[in-house]
C-alpha positions as a printed Julia matrix, in Angstrom:
404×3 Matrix{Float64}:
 186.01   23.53  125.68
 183.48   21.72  128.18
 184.68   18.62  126.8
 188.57   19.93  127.87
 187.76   21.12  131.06
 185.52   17.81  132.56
 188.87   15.28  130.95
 191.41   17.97  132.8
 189.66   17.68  135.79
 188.94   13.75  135.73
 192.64   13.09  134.87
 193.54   15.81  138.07
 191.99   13.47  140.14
 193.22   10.6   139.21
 196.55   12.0   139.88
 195.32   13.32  143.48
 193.7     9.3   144.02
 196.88    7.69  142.83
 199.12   10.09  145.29
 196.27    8.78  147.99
 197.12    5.46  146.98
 200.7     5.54  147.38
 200.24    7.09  150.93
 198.35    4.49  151.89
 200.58    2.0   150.69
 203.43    3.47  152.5
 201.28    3.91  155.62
 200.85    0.39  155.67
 204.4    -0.67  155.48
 205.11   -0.72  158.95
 202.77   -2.81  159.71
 204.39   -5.65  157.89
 206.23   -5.9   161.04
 204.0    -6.82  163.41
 202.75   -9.76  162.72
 199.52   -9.85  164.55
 198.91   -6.57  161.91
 200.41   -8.12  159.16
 197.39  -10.96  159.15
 195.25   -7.99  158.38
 197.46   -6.98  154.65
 196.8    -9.42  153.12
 193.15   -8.54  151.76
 194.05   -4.72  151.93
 196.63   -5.12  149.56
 194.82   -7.35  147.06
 192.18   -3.93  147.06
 195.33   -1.38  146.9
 196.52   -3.3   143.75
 192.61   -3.15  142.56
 192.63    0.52  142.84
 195.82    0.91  141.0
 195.14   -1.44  137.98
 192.17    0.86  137.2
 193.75    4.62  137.98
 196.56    3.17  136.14
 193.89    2.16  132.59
 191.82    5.18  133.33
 195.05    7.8   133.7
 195.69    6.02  130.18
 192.43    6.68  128.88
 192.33   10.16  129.66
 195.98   11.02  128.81
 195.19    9.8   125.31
 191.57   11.72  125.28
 193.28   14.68  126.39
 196.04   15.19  123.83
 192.99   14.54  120.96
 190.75   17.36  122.64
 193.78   19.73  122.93
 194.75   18.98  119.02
 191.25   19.51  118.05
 190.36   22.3   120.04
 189.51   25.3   118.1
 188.77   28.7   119.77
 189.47   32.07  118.61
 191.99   33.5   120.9
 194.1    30.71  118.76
 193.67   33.29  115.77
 194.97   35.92  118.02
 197.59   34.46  119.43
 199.13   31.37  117.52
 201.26   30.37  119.68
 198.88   29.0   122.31
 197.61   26.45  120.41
 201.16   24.72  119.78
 202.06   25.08  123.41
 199.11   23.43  124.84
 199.77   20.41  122.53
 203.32   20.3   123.29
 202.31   20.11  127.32
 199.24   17.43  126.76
 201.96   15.43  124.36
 204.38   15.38  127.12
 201.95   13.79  129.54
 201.24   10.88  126.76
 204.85   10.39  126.88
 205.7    10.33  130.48
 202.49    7.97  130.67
 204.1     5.62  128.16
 207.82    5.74  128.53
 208.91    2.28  130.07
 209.38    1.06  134.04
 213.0     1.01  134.46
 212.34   -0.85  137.21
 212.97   -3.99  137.15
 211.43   -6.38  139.91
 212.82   -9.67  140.91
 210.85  -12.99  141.83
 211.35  -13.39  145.47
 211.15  -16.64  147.22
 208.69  -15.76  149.54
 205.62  -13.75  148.45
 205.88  -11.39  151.52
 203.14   -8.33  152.19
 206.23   -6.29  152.75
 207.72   -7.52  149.37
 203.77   -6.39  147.42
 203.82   -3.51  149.4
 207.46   -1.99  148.39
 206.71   -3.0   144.53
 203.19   -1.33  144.42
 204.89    1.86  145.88
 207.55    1.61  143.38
 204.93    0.88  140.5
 203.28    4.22  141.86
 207.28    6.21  141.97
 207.91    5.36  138.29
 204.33    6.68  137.3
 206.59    9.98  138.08
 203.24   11.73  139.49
 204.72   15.04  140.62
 206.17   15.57  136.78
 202.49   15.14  135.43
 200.79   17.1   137.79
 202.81   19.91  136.7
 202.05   19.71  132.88
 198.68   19.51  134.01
 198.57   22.6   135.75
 200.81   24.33  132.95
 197.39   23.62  130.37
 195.24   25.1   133.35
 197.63   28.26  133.81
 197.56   28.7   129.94
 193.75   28.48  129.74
 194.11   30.89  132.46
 196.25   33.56  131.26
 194.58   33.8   127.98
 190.99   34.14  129.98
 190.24   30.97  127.83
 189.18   29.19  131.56
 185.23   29.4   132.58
 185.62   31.45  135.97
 182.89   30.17  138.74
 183.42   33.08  140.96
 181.24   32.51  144.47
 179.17   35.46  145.96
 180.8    35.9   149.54
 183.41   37.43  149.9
 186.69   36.8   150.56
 187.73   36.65  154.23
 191.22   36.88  156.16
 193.03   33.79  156.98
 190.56   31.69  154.47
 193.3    30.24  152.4
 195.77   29.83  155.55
 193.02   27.63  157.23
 192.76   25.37  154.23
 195.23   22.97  154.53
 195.46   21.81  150.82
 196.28   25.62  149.78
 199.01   25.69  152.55
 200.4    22.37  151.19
 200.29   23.13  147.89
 201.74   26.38  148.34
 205.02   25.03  150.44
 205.36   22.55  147.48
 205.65   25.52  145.25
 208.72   26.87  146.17
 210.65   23.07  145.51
 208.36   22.63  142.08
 209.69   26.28  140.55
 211.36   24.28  137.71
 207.84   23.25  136.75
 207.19   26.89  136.28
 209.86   28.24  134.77
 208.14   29.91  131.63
 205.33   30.88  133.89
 205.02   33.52  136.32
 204.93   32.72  140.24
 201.74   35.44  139.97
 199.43   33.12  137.63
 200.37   29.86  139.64
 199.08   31.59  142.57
 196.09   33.21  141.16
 195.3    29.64  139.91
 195.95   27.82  143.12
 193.78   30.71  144.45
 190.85   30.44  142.62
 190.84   26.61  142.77
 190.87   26.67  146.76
 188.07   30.02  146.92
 186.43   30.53  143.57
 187.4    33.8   144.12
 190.06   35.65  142.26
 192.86   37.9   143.32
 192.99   41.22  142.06
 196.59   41.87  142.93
 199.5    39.08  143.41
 203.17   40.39  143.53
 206.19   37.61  144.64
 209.12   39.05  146.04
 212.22   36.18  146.1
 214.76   37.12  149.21
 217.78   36.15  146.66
 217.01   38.69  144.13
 216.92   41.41  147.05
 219.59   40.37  149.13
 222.7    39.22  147.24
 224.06   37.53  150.62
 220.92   34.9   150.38
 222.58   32.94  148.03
 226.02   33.19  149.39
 224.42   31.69  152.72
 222.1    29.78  151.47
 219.05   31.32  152.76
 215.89   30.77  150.47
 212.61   32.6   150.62
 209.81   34.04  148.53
 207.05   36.48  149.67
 203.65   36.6   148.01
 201.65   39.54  148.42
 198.2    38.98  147.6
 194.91   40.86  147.26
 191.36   39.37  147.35
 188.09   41.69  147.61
 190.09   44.4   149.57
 191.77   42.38  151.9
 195.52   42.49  151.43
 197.62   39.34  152.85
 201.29   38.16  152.97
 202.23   35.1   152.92
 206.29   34.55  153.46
 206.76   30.88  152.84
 210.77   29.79  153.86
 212.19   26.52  151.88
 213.64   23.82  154.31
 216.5    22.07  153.99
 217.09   21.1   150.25
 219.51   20.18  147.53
 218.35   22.22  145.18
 220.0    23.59  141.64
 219.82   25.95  139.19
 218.22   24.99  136.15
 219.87   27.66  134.27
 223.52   26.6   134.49
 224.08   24.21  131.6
 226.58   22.13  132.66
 225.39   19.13  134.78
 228.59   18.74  136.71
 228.43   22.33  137.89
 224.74   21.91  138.98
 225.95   18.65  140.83
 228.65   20.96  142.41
 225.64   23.77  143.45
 223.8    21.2   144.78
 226.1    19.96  147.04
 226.58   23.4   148.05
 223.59   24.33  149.24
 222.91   21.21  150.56
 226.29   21.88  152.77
 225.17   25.51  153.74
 221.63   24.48  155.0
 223.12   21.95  157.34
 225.95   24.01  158.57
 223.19   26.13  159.84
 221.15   23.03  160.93
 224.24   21.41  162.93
 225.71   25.0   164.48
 222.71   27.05  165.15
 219.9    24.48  165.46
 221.69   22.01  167.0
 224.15   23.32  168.81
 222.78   26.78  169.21
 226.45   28.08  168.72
 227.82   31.93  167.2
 229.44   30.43  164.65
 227.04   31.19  161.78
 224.36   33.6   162.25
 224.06   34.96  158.98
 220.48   32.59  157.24
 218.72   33.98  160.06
 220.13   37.46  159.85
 219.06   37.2   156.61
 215.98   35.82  157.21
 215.09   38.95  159.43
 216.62   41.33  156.99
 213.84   39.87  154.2
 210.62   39.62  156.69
 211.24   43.16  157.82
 211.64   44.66  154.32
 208.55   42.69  153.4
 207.31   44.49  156.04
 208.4    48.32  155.06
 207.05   47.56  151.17
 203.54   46.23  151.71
 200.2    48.31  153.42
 200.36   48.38  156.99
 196.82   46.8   156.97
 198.12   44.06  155.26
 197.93   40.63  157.43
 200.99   39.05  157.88
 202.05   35.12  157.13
 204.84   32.62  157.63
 204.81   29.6   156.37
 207.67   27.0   156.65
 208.54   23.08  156.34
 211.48   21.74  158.05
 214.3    24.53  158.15
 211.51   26.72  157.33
 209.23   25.88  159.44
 212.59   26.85  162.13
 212.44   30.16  160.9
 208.97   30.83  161.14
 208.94   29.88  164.95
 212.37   31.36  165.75
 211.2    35.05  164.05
 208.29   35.02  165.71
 210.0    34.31  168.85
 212.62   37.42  168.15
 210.62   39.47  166.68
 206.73   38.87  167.11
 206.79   39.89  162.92
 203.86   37.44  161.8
 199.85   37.87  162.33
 199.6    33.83  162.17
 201.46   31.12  160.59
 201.95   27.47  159.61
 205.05   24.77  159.7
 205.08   21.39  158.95
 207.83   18.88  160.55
 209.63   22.08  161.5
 213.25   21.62  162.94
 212.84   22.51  166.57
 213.79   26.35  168.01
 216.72   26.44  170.24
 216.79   28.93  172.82
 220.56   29.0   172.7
 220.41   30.73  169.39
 217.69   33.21  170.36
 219.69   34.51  173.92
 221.96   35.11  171.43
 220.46   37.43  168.57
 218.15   38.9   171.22
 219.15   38.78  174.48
 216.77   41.25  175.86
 213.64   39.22  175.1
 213.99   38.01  178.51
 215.2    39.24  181.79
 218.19   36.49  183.6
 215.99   35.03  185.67
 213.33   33.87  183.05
 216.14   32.58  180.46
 217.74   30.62  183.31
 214.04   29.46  184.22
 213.39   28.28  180.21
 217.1    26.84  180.09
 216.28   24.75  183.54
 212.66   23.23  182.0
 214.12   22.63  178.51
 217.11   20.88  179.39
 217.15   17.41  177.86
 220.63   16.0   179.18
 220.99   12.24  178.07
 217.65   12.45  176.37
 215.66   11.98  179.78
 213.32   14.42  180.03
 210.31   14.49  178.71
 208.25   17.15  177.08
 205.05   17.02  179.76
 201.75   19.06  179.79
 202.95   20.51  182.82
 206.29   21.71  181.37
 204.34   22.84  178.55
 202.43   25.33  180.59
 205.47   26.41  182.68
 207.19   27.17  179.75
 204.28   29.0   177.72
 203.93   31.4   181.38
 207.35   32.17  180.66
 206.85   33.3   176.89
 205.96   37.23  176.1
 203.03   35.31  174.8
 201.23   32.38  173.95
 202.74   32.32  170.38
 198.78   30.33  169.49
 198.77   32.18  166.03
 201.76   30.09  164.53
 199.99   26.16  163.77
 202.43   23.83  164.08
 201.79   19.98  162.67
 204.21   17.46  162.71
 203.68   13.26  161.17
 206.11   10.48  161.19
């Protein structure tokens, strides 16, 4: 088993240092551009190109090492249970294939050999190594290892604390990546991903988790699109929330058979999540109120169902990371929070769910700073402050981050 665990956890990072790799590449791109910059590629991407020859042999050595240590593995929980056996050999046999099916990609000679040209073909060398795919068969051996109390636990002495896995960004990440990687999951339960992800971030382990999806509580979700899922978790007494809200997506379900009708969901959802992006984000019209009335629906029976000591925590990326900022705007419903790239709050929308947040005189104040006719003005310090004196409060829980 020791043997098992030290090849999962080599081949895990790998994955994370060939992800690294492909940010860096892509980081890099734009500076094919300048051409002062562009001098300076040259010998960075003969050592990107390094790195990926030998995570690319060594993801092949340990893919191969890991489906012979799965096949011989012999524990007696297999006795017990004989299907575990079979379905960790069926998950370390799917990463062999993914790492040996064929680039479809075919690249073409070009006449020049251009850094932007090595560049674009080392990211798409990294693409069709379909990364995202492995990582989740990966984790699938971990979970069952997991559920079957067949993984060593390394549990720490201190305790747990609030906020600890909010403040770690990798936990945050991970956990807003979640809610686009369910089909990953599907025979799993959201619970055991979480107490993995969990214990991998704390060595501590959750006593309690329960996930609560807005669509299977509110019917009207789906119908408008809205998507949600709230995780109530427990660690050494100290009860937290965490509501995380999917952004904008074109996402399907995996259950309906047909691949023209999940084509035809897709596009539907896609459609609904920009409807609300172009009329209430954008415009900040009345047209379509009804994601965020659900969205305040869901927080607020969150709310009713958990302990009242239990910390509360939004969490959102794009379109999500709109909701998180607009509902704590309304509704001051979240102890602290996180978006990434979050589509931006309009205040038109706001006046108009809550118009008594405000008096006249300090919504015509907000209206007058934020105004950005023809694109001229610009967001300033100054503004900054004269807007925040405005606010019922500094709003300093919510972290926002943002990256090109």
């Amino acid at each position: 088993m020791k043997a098992l665990l030290s090849t999962l956890n080599r081949l895990n990072h790998v994955y994370e240092q060939l992800d690294l790799l492909n940010f860096r590449a892509h980081k890099n791109l734009p500076l094919t551009f300048n051409k002062e910059d562009s001098k300076k590629l040259l010998p960075q991407n003969k050592r990107l190109y390094f790195s990926y020859s030998y995570l690319n042999k060594e993801k092949d050595r340990l893919t191969n090492l890991l489906l012979n240590q799965v096949i011989d593995l012999r524990v007696p929980a297999f006795i017990k249970n004989e299907k575990i056996h079979p379905q960790m050999i069926d998950k370390a046999l799917k990463l062999k294939n993914i790492n040996q099916a064929p680039s479809k990609q075919r690249f073409k000679r070009t006449s020049r050999n251009r850094k932007i040209n090595k560049l674009k073909q080392l990211i798409t060398k990294i693409n069709n190594e379909n990364l995202n795919l492995c990582h989740g068969y990966l984790n699938q051996i971990y979970l069952i290892l997991l559920i079957h109390n067949l993984l060593p636990l390394h549990l720490r002495d201190k305790t747990y604390q609030p906020e600890e896995l909010l403040k770690d960004s990798v936990f945050r990440t991970k956990l807003l990546q979640f809610d686009y990687d369910r089909y990953l999951y599907q025979e799993f339960k959201p619970e055991n991903y979480l107490r993995l992800l969990a214990y991998n971030r704390i060595h501590r382990m959750p006593t309690h988790i329960t996930s609560y999806d807005a669509r299977d509580i509110f019917p009207e979700a789906r119908e408008c699109g809205f998507s949600a899922t709230a995780y109530v978790i427990s660690i050494d007494d100290v009860n937290e929330c965490y509501i995380t809200f999917r952004g904008t997506e074109a996402g399907s379900d995996d259950k309906i058979k047909s691949k023209s009708k999940r084509f035809e969901q897709s596009i539907l959802e896609t459609y609904k999540d920009w409807d609300y992006n172009i009329n209430s984000i954008l415009i900040g019209s009345d047209k379509n109120f009804s994601q965020l009335t659900v969205a305040r629906e869901f927080v607020q029976y969150i709310k009713n169902l958990v302990d009242p000591n239990t910390h509360m925590y939004g969490l959102g990326h794009s379109l999500g990371g709109h909701f998180v900022q607009t509902l704590q705007l309304i509704d001051d419903c979240f102890d602290a929070g996180y978006t990434l790239n979050s589509a931006p709050v309009n205040l038109k929308l706001i006046q108009q769910v809550k118009p008594e947040l405000l008096d006249k005189m300090t919504w015509d104040k907000l209206f007058a700073l934020t105004d950005d006719t023809n694109n001229q003005k610009l967001l300033t310090p100054q503004i900054r402050k004269d807007i925040n004196r405005l606010l019922p409060h500094d709003y300093s829980e919510i972290l926002n981050e943002s990256f090109e």
